[in-house]
N, CA and C atoms as an extended XYZ file, in Angstrom:
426
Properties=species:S:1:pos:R:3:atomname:S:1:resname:S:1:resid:I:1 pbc="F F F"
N        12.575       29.508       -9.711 N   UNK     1
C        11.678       28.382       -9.913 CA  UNK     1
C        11.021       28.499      -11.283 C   UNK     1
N        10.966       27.710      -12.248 N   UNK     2
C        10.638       27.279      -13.272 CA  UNK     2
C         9.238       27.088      -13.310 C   UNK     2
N         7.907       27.259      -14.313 N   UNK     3
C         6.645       27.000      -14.034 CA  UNK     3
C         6.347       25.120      -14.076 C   UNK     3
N         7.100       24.363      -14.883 N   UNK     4
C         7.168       23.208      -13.974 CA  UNK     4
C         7.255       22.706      -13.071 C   UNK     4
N         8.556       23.832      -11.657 N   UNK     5
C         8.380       23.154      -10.375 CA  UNK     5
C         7.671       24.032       -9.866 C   UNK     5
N         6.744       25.026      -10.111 N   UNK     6
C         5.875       25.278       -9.536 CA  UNK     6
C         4.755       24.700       -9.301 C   UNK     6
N         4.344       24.328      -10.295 N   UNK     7
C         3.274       23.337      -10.671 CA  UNK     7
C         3.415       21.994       -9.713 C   UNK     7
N         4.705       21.549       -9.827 N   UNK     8
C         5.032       20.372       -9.210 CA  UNK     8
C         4.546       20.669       -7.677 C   UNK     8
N         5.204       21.816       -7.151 N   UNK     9
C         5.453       22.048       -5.766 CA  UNK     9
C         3.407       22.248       -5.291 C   UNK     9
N         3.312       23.347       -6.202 N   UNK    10
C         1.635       23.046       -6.019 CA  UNK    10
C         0.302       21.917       -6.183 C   UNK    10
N         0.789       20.514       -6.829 N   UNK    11
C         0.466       19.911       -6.782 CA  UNK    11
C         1.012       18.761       -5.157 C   UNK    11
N         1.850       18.725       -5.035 N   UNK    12
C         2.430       18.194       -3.294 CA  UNK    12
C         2.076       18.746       -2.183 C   UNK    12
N         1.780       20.122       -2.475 N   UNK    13
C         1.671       21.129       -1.409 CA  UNK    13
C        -0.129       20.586       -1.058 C   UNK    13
N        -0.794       20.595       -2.075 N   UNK    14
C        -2.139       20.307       -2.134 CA  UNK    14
C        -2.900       18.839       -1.954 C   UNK    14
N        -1.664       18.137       -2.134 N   UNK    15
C        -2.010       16.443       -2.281 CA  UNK    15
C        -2.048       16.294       -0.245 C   UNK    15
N        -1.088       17.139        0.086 N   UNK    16
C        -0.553       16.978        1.642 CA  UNK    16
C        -1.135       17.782        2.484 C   UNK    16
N        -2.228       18.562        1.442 N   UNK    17
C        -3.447       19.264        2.641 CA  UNK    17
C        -4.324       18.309        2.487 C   UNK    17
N        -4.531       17.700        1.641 N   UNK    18
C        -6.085       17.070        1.958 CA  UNK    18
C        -5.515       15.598        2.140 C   UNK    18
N        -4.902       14.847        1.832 N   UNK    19
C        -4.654       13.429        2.337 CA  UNK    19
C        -3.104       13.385        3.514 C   UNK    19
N        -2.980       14.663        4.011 N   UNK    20
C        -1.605       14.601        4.536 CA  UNK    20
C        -1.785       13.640        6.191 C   UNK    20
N        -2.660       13.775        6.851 N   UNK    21
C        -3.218       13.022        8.510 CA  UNK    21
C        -3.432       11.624        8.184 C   UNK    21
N        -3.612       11.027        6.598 N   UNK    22
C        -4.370        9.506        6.718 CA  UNK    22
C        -2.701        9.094        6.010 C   UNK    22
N        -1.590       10.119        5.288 N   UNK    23
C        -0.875        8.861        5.111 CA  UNK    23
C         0.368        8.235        5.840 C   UNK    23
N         0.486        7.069        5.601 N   UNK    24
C         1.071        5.985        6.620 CA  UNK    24
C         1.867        5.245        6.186 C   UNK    24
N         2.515        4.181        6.314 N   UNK    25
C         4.047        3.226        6.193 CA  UNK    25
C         4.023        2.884        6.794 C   UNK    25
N         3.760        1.148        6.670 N   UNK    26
C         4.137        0.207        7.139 CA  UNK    26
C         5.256       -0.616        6.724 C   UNK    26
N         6.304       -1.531        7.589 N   UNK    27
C         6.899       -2.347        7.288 CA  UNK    27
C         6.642       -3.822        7.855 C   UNK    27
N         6.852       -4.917        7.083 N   UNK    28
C         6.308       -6.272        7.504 CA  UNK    28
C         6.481       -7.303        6.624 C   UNK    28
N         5.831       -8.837        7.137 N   UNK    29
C         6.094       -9.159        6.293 CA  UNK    29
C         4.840      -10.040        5.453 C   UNK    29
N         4.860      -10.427        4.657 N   UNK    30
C         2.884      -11.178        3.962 CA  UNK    30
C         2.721      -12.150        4.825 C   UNK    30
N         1.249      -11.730        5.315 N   UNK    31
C         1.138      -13.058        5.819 CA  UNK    31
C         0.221      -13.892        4.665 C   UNK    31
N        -0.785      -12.924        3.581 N   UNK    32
C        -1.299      -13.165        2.795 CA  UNK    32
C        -1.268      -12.332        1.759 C   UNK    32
N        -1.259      -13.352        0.566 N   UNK    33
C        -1.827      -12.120       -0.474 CA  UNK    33
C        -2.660      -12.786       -1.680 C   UNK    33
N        -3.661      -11.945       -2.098 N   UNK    34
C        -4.583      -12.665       -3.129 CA  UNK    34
C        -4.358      -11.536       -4.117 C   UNK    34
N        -4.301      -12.023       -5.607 N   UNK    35
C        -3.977      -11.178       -6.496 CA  UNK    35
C        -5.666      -11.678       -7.611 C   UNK    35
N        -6.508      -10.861       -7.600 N   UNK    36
C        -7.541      -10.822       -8.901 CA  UNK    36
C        -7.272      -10.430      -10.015 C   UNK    36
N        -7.531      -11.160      -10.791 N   UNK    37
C        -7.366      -10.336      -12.406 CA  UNK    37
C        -8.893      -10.326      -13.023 C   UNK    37
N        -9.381       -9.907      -13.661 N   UNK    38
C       -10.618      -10.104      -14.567 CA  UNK    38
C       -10.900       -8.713      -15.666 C   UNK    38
N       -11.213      -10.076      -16.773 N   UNK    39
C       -11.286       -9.333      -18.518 CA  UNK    39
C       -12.358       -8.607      -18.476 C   UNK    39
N       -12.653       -7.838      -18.995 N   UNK    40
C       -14.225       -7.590      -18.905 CA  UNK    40
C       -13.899       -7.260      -21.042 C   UNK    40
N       -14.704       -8.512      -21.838 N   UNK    41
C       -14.597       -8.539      -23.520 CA  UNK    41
C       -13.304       -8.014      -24.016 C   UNK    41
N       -12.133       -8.576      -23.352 N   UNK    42
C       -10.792       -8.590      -23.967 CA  UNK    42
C       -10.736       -6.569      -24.350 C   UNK    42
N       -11.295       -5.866      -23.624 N   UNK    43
C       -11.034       -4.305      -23.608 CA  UNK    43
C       -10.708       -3.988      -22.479 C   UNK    43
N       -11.332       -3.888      -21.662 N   UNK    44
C       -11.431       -3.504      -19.945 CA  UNK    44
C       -10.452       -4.651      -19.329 C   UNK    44
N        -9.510       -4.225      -18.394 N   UNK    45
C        -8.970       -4.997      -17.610 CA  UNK    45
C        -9.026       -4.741      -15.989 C   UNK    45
N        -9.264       -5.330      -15.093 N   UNK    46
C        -9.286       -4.644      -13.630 CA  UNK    46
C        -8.385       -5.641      -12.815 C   UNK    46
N        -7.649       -4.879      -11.965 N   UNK    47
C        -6.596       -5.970      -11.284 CA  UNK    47
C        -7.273       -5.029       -9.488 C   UNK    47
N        -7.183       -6.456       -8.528 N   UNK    48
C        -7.428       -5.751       -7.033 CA  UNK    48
C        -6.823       -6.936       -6.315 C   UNK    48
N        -5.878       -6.268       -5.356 N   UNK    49
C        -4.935       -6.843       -4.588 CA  UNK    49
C        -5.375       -7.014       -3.524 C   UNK    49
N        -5.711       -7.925       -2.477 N   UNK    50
C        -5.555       -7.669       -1.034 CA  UNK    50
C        -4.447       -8.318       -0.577 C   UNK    50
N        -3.511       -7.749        0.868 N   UNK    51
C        -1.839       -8.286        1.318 CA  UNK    51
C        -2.908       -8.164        2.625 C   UNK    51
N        -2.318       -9.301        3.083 N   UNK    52
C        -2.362       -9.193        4.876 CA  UNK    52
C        -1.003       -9.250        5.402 C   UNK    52
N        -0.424       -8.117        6.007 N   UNK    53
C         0.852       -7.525        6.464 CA  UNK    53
C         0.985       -7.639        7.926 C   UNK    53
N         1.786       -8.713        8.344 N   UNK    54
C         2.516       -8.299       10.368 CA  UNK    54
C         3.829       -7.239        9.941 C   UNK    54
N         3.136       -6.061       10.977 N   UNK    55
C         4.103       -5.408       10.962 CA  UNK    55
C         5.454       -6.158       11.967 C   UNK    55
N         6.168       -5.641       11.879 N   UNK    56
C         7.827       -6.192       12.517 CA  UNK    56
C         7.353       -5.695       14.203 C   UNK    56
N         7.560       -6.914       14.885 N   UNK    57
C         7.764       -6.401       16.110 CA  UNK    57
C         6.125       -6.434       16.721 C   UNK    57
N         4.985       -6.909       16.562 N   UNK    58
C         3.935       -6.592       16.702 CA  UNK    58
C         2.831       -7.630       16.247 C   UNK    58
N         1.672       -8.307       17.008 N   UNK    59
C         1.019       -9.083       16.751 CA  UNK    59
C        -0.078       -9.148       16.120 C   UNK    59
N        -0.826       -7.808       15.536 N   UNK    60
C        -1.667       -7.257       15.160 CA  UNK    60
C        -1.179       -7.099       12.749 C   UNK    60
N        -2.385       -7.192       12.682 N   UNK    61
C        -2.153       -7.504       11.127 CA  UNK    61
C        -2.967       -6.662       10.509 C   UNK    61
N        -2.289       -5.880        9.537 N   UNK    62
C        -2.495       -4.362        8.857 CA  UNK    62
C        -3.711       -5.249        7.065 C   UNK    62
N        -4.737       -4.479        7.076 N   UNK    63
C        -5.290       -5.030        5.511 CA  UNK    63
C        -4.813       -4.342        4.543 C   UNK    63
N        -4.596       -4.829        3.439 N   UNK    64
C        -4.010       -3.581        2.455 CA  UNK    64
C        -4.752       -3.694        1.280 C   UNK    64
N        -5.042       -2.883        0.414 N   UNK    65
C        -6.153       -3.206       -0.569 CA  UNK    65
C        -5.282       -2.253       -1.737 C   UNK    65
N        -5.648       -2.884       -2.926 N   UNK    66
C        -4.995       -1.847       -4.278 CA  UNK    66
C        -5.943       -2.273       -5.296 C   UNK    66
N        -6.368       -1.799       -5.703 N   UNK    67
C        -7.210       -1.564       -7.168 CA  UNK    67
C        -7.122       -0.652       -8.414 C   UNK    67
N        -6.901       -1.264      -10.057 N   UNK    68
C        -6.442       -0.681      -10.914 CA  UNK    68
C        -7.448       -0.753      -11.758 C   UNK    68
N        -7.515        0.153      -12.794 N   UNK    69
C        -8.823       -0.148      -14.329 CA  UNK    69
C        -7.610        0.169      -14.830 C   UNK    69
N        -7.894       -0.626      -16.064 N   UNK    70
C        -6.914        0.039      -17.149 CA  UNK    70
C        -7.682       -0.897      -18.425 C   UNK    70
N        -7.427        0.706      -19.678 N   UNK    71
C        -8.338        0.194      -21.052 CA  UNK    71
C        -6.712       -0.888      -21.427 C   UNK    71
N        -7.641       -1.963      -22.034 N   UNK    72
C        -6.083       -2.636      -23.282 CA  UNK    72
C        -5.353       -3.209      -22.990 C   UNK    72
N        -4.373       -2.141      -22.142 N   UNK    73
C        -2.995       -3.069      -21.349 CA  UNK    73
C        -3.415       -3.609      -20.153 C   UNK    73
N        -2.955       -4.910      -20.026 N   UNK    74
C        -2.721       -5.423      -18.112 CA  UNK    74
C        -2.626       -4.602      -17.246 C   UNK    74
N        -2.882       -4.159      -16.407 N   UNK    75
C        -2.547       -3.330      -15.099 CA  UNK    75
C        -0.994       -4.586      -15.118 C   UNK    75
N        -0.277       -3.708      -14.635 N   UNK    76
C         0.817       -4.321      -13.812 CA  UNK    76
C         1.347       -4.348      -12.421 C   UNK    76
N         1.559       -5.422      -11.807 N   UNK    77
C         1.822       -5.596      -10.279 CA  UNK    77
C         3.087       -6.251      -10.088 C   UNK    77
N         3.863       -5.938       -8.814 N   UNK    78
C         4.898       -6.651       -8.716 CA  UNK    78
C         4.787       -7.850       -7.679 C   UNK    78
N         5.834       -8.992       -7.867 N   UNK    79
C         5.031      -10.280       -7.270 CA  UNK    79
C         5.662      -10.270       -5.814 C   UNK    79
N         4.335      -10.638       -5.242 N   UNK    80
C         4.778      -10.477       -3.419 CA  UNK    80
C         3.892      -11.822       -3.439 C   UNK    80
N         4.885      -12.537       -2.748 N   UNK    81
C         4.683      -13.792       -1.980 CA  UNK    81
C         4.588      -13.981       -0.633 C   UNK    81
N         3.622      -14.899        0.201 N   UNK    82
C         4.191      -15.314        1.435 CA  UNK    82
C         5.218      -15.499        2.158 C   UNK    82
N         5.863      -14.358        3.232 N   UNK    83
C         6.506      -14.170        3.659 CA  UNK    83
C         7.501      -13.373        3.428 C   UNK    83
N         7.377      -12.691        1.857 N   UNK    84
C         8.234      -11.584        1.850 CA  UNK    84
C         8.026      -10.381        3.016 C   UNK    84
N         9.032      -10.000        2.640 N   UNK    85
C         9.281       -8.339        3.712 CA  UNK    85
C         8.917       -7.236        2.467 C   UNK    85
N         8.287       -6.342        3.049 N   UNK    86
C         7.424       -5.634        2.346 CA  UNK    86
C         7.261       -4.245        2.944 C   UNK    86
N         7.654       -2.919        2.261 N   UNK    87
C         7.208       -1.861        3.103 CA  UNK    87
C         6.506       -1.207        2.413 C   UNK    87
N         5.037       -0.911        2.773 N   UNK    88
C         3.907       -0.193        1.910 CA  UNK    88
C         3.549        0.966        2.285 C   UNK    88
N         3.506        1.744        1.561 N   UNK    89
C         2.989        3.297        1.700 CA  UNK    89
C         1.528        3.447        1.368 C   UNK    89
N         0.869        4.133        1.763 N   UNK    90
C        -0.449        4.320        1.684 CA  UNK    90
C        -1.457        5.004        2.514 C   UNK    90
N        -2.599        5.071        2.380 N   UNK    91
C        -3.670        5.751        2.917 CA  UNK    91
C        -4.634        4.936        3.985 C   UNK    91
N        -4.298        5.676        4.951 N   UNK    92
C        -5.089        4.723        5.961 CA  UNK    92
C        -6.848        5.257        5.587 C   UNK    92
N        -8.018        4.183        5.761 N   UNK    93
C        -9.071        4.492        5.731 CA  UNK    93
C        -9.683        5.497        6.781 C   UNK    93
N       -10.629        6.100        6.131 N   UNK    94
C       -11.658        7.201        6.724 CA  UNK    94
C       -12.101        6.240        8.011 C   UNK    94
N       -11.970        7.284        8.949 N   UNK    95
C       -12.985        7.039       10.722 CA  UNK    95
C       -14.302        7.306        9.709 C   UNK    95
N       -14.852        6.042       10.670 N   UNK    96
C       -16.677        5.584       10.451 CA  UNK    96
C       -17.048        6.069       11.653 C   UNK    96
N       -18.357        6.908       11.910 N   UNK    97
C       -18.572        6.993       12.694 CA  UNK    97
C       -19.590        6.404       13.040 C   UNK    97
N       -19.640        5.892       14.985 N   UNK    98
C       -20.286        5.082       14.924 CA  UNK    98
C       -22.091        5.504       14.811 C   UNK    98
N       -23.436        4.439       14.743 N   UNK    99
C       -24.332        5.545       14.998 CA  UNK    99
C       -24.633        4.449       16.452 C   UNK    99
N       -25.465        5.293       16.541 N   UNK   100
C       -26.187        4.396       17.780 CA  UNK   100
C       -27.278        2.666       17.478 C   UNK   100
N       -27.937        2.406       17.008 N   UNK   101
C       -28.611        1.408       16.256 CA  UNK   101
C       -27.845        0.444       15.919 C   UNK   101
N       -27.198        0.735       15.260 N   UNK   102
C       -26.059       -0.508       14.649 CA  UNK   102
C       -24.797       -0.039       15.291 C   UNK   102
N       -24.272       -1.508       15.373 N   UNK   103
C       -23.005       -1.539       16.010 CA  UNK   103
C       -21.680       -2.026       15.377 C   UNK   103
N       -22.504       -2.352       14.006 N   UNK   104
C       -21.560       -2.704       12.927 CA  UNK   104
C       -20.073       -2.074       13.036 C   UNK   104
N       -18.535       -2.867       13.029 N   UNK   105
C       -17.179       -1.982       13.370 CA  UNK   105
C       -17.111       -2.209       11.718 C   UNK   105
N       -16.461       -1.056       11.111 N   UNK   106
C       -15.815       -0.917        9.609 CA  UNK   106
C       -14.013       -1.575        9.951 C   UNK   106
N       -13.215       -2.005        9.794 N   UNK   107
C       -12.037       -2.236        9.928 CA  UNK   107
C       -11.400       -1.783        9.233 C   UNK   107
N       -10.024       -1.028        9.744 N   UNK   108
C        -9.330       -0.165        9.313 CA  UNK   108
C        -8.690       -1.106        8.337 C   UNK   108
N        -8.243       -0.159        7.050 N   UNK   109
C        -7.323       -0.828        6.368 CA  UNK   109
C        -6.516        0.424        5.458 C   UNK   109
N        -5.668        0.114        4.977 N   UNK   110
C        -4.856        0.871        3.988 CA  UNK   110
C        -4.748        0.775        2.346 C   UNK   110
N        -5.056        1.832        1.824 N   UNK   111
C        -5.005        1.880        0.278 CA  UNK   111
C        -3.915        1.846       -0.374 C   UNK   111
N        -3.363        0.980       -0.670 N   UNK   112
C        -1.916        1.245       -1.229 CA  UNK   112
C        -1.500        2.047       -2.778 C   UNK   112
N        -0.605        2.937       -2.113 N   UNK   113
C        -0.027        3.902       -3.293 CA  UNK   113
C         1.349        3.398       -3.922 C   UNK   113
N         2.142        2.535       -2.961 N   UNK   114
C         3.445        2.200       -3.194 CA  UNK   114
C         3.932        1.216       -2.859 C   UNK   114
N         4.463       -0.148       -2.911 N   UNK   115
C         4.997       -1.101       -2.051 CA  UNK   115
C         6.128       -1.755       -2.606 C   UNK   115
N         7.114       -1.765       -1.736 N   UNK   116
C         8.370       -2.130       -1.940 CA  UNK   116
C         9.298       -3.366       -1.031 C   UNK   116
N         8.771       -4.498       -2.721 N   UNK   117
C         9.620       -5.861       -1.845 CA  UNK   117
C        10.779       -5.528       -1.368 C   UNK   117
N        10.947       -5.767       -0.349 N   UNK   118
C        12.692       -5.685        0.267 CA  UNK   118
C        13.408       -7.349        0.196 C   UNK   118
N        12.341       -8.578       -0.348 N   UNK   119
C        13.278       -9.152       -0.267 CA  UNK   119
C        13.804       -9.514       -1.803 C   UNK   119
N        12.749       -9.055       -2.741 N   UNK   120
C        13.217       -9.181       -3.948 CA  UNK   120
C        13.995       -7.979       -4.808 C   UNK   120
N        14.050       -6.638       -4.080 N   UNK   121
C        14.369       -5.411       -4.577 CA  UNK   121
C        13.930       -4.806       -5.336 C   UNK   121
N        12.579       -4.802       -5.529 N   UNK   122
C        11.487       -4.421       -6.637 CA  UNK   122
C        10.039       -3.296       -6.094 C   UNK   122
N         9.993       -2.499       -6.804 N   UNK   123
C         9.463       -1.411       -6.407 CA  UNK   123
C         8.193       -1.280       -7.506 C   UNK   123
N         6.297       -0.985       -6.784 N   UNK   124
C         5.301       -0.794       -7.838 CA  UNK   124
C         5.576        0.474       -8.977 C   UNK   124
N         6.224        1.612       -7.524 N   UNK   125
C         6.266        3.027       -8.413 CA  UNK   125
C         7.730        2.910       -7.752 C   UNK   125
N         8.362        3.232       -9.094 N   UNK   126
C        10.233        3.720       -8.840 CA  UNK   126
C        10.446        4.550       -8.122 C   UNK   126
N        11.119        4.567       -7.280 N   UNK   127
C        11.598        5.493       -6.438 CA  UNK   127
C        12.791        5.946       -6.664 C   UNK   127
N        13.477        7.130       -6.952 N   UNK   128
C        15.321        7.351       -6.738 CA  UNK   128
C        15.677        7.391       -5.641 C   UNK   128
N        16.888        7.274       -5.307 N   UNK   129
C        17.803        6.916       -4.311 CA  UNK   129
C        17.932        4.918       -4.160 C   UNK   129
N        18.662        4.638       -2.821 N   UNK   130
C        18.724        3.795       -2.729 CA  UNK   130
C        18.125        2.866       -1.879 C   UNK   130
N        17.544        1.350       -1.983 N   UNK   131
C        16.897        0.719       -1.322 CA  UNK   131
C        17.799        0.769       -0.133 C   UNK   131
N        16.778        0.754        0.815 N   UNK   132
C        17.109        0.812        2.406 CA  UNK   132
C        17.660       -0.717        2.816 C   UNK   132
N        18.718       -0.980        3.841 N   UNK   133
C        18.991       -2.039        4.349 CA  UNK   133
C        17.523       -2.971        5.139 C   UNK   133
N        17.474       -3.968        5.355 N   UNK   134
C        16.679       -4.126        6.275 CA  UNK   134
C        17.224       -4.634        7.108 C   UNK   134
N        16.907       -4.146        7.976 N   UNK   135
C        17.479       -4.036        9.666 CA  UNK   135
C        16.119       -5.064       10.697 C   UNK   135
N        16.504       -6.163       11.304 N   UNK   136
C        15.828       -6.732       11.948 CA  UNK   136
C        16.562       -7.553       12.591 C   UNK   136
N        15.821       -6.927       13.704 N   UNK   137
C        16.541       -7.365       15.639 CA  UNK   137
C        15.835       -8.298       16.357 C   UNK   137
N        16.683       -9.151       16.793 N   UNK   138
C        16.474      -10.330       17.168 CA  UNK   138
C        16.068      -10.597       18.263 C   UNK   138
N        15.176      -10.936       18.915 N   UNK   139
C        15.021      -10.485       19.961 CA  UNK   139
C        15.156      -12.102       21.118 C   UNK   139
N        15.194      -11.641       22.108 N   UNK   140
C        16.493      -12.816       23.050 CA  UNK   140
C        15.438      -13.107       24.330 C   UNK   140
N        15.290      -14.279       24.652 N   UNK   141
C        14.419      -14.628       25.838 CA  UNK   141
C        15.431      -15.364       26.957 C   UNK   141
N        15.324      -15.104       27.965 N   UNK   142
C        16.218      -15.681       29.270 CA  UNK   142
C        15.130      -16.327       30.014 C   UNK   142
C-alpha cells in the first residue's frame, strides 16, 4: 500500500465511523423540485435544492435538501425534472429528541451527497463503472 491509499483508506474508514448508521439510498421518482440560485455582489454564489422523491413501490415521500457556497464560479447542478427517476445517496437527518412541553415533530429528510438521473444518464458526482438498468415491475390487479 502506497501512502496515498493509505490516506485514502483512512479517510473512508473514518467518514464510515462517524456518518456510517445515517447513510441511505433512495430510488424514485420527482414528485417536486425547486432549484434556488442567489448572487450575493456578483462574488458569493449559493445554490439550495429541495426534490420531493416517491420512492418506487411506496406511498410515502422522502425530502431531499442540497446546499452549495461557492466564491466566483456557479455552483453546478444537474437538471432533474418532474417525474424523472432518480436515485439519491445521502444522509438521513439526526433523531430530535422529543422534550416533553413541546410537541413540535422535526421531519425526517435527507442531505444529498449524490444523485443520479436514470432517466437522463447524468450523474452530480461521477461515478466509475456502469449506470444500472432500471428495473420496474408492474404490478397487476385482478
Amino acid at each position: 500500500m502506497s501512502l496515498k491509499d493509505k490516506i485514502a483508506h483512512y479517510y473512508t474508514k473514518s467518514y464510515l465511523k462517524k456518518y456510517g448508521d445515517r447513510l441511505t439510498q433512495v430510488q424514485g421518482t420527482v414528485v417536486s423540485a425547486k432549484i434556488t440560485r442567489k448572487t450575493i455582489l456578483w462574488i458569493f454564489n449559493k445554490l439550495s435544492v429541495t426534490l420531493l422523491v416517491r420512492p418506487e413501490r411506496s406511498r410515502n415521500i422522502v425530502r431531499c435538501s442540497y446546499s452549495k457556497n461557492r466564491w466566483f464560479k456557479k455552483p453546478d447542478f444537474i437538471s432533474v425534472n418532474q417525474g424523472n427517476l432518480v436515485l439519491i445517496q445521502g444522509l438521513k437527518s439526526r433523531k430530535v429528541k422529543k422534550s416533553k412541553g413541546k410537541e413540535k415533530e422535526k421531519r425526517e429528510f435527507i442531505q444529498l451527497l449524490n444523485i443520479r438521473n436514470m432517466s437522463t444518464k447524468k450523474d452530480l458526482v461521477p461515478i466509475e463503472g456502469k449506470i444500472p438498468k432500471v428495473q420496474r415491475r408492474v404490478q397487476r390487479f385482478k
